[in-house]
N, C-alpha and C positions, 0 to 999 in steps of 0.2 A: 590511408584512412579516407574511407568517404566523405565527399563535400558538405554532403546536404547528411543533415542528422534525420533519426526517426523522433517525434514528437510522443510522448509518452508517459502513463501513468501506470502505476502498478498496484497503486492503494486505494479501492473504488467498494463501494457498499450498494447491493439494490434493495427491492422489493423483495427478494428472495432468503434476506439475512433472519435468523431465526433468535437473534439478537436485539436488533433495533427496529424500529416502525419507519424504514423507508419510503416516500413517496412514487417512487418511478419502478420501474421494472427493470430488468437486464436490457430487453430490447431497445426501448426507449432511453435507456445511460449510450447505448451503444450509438444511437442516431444522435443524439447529441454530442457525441465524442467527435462524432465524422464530422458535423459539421463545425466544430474548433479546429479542424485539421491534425485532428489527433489519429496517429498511423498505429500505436501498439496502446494496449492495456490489459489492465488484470482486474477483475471482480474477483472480490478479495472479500466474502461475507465470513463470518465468525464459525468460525467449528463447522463449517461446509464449505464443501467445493460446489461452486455452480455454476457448471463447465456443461457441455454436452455438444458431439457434433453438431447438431441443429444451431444454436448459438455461435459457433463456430463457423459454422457458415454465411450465419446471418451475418457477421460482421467482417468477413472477406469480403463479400459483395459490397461493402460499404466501405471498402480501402483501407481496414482497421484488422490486425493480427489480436485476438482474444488469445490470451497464452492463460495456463490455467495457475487460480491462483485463491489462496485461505489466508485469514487472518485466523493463524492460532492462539488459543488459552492456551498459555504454559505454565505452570509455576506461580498462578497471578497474574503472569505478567504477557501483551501480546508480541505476537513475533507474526510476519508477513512469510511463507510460503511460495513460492513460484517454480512452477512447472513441476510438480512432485507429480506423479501416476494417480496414486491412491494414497493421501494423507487420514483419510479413515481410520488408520490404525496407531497414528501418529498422535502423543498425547506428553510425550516427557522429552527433556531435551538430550536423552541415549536415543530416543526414539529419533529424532530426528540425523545425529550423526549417521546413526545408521544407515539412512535413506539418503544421506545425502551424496549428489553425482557430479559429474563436471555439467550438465546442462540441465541443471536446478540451482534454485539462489536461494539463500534463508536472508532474509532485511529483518533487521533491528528496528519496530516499530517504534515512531516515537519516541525516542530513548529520553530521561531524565524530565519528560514531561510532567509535571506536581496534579495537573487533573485528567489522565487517562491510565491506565496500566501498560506505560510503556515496558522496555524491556532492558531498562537501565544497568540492573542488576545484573542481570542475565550476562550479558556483553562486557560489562565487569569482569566477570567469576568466570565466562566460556566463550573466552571472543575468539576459537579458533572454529566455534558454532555458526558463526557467522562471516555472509560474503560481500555484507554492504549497509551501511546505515542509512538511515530515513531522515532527511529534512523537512519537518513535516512542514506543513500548509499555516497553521492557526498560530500565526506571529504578528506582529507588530513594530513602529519605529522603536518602543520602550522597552514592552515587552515579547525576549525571543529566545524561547528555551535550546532554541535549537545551536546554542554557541559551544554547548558542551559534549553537546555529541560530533560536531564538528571538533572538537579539539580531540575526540577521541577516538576519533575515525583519522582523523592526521596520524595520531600515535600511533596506530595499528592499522597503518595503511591500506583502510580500505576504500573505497567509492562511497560515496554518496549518491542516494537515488531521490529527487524530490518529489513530492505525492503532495495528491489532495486531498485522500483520507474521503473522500467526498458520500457526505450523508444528505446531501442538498444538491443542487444542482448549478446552485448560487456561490459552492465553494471549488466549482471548477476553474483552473484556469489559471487563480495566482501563482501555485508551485508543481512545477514538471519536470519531466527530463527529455534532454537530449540525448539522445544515443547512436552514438556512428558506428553503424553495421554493416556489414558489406552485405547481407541479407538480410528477409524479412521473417522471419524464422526465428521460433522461440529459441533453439540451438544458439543461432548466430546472433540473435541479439543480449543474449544471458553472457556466451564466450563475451562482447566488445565490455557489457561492464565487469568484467571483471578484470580484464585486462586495461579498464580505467578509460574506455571509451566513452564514457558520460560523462555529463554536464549539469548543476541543477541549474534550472534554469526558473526566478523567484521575484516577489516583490512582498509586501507585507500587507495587511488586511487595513484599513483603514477603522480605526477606531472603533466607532460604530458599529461596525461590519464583525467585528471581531468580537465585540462584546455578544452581540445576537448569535453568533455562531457558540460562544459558551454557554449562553442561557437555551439554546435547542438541546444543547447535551447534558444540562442538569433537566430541564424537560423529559428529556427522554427516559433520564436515571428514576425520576419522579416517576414514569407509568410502570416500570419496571415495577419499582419496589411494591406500588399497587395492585398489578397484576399478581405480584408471589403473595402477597396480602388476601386475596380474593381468591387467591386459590386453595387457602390453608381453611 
């Protein structure tokens, strides 16, 4: 096993999400990733991929491997994508078994979360759908949903991946992962977690901190429902 881990997130939202009103762009999540010393990650925006060589380069030259990556609607409920070709045509969860390879990952979004559409259920009823669970970011010393998907990723031994889900730029940094790859290679770093080469690597939001980060995301729900309001 390699000594030194790769630093990494797999759950990141930009400007480009057709979902939510993100502040930053791809390029600029990416320059700020480099500089936390962040080596791998995934833009993960909602029912798109938004991937393209050019991004992919951009953030090789910044020390950082862009592997391609969707947060999907399923069912209700989201699931995290990685490395899929063309998730385009991907919408049910037969869809995804289908697609799925040895060097692609499906993560259990947020699982058992009470205010996002994790994918609780889902991983319930088809946890052979999945190759790794989500420790999300948006916890605290009290409150931390994330003990049950822990306990249910023991049962069903899979990895854990920790994310920051990050819609801010202020929600980087608390929860990550390590991952010991012997390359830097969506390949090779998808094969180390599944074979249980990671780590999460976490602390919890600090009160305050945590409370602003749930009032941004009924904010957000709030322009939502005015936009579909204003468009009707």
């Amino acid at each position: 096993m390699p000594k030194k881990p790769l630093k990494a997130d797999f759950h990141l939202h930009t400007r480009s999400d057709p979902f939510d009103d993100i502040p930053y762009s791809s390029e600029e999540l990416i320059d700020e990733m480099a500089k936390r010393g962040y080596e791998v990650l995934a833009i993960t925006n909602h029912d798109c991929q938004s991937y393209c060589a050019r991004l992919y380069d951009y953030a090789r030259e910044r020390g950082v491997l862009l592997i391609r990556g969707m947060e999907l609607g399923c069912d209700g409920q989201h699931i995290v994508l990685l490395n899929f070709d063309d998730p385009s045509d991907i919408s049910t969860p037969e869809d995804i078994l289908r697609k799925k390879r040895p060097d692609n990952l499906v993560l259990a979004a947020h699982p058992y979360f009470p205010w996002a559409p994790g994918c609780g259920r889902l991983l319930d009823a088809m946890p052979e759908m999945f190759d790794a669970v989500e420790y999300a970011h948006l916890y605290n010393h009290w409150i931390n949903f994330n003990r049950k998907a822990v306990a249910r990723a023991g049962e069903l031994g899979l990895p854990m991946l920790g994310t920051s889900d990050a819609h801010t730029l202020s929600q980087i940094g608390y929860t990550y992962t390590h991952v010991y790859s012997e390359k830097k290679t969506p390949e090779a770093v998808i094969a180390a977690i599944k074979a249980g080469r990671a780590e999460v690597v976490t602390r919890p939001f600090p009160f305050t901190r945590f409370l602003g980060v749930i009032a941004m995301m009924r904010w957000q729900d709030v322009k939502r429902w005015a936009g579909k309001l204003g468009s009707n």
